[in-house]
N, C-alpha and C positions, 0 to 999 in steps of 0.2 A: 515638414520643412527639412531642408539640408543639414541644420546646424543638431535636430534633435538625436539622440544616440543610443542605439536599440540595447537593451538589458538583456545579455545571454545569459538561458537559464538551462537548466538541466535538471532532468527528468527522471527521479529514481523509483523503478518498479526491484518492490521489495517481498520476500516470498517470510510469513509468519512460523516459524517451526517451534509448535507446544511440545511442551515435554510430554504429556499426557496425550498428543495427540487429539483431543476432543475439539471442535468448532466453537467458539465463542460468537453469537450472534448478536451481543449486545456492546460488541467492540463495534465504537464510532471514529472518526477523525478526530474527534477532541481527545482521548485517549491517548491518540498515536502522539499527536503534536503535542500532548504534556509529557510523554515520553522523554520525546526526542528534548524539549527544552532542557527535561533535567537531567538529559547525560551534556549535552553543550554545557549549562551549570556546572557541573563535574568535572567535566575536562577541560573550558576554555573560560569559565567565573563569568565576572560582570563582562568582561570584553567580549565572551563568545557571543552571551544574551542581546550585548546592544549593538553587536558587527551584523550577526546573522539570522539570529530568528525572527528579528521583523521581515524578515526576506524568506521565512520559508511559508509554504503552503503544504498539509496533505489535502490530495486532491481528489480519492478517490479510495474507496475501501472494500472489500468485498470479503465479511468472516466465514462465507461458506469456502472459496476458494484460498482463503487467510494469503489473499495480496492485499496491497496498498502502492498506490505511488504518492512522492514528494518531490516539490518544483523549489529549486534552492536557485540561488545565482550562480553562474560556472568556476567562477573564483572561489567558492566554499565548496568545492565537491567534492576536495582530499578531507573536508574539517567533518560534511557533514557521513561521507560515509562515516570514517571514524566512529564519529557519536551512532551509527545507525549500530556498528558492531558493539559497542558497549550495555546495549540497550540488552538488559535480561530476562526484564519482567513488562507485560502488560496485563494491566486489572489485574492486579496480584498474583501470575501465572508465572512459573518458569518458562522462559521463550529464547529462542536464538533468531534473528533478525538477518536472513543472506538476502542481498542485495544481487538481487540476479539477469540487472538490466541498468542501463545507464542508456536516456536518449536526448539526443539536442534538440527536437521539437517534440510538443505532445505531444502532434499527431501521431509520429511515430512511437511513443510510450504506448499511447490509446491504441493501437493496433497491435503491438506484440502484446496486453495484456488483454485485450478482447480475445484473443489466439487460445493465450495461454487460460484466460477464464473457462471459454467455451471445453478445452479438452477437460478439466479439472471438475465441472460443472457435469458432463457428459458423466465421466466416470461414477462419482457421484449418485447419478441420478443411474446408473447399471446395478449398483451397491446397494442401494434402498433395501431394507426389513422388508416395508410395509407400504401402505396407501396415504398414510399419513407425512410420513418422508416424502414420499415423491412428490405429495401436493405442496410442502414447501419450499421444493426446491421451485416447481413450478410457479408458486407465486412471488418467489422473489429471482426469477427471472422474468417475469412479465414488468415488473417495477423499476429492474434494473434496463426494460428494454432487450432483453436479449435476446436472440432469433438459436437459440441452442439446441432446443428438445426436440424441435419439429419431426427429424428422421428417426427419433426414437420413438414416436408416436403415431 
């Protein structure tokens, strides 16, 4: 109908940086999104909790390439970056959190981090030790759907 009124939201494809450099594979979206609540907690108290994180989403994770993106309303997108830079630690890790994409539909999220998976993935999977490496990266791109490895193979 006419009168209904679309919710712009905004699309944060986010790059993970350990201090130790090692791949954390048991890092989930519940993880990110208790993160992010308790730097909003920190920086914005009860107002940030009941303004914006019912509004936020992680929607997407991947700890081999350590992105993630988050879908926030467009009006939170100075408050939520904020809170992504404050963000130091995930599962008890030192970590730095750059925010190395901002898009106003998924689709276009979903395509620069499919891009940027695939080369990260690619690399990866050149770097491999062994057979046992390469087989999981293999299987978790078959899960995640990826079309990645085929020209390496």
């Amino acid at each position: 109908s006419r009168n209904m009124v679309r919710k712009k939201q905004r699309y944060f494809v986010v790059e993970i940086i350990y201090e130790d450099n090692k791949v954390d594979l048991n890092l989930s979206r519940e993880d990110i999104f208790r993160a992010i609540r308790l730097s909003i907690q920190d920086l914005y108290g009860d107002y940030g909790i009941g303004a914006f994180s019912l509004n936020l989403f992680v929607k997407y994770v991947n700890p081999y390439t350590k992105l993630f993106f988050v879908q926030a309303p467009r009006e939170y997108q100075i408050i939520i970056r904020a809170c992504l830079t404050f963000i130091k630690m995930l599962r008890n890790r030192l970590c730095i959190l750059n925010c190395i994409y901002v898009a106003a539909t998924i689709k276009s999220a979903e395509v620069f981090l499919l891009k940027r998976d695939k080369e990260t993935l690619r690399a990866l999977y050149k770097n491999c030790k062994n057979v046992s490496e390469r087989a999981k990266i293999m299987e978790f791109t078959k899960k995640q759907n990826l079309d990645v490895l085929n020209d390496l193979l």
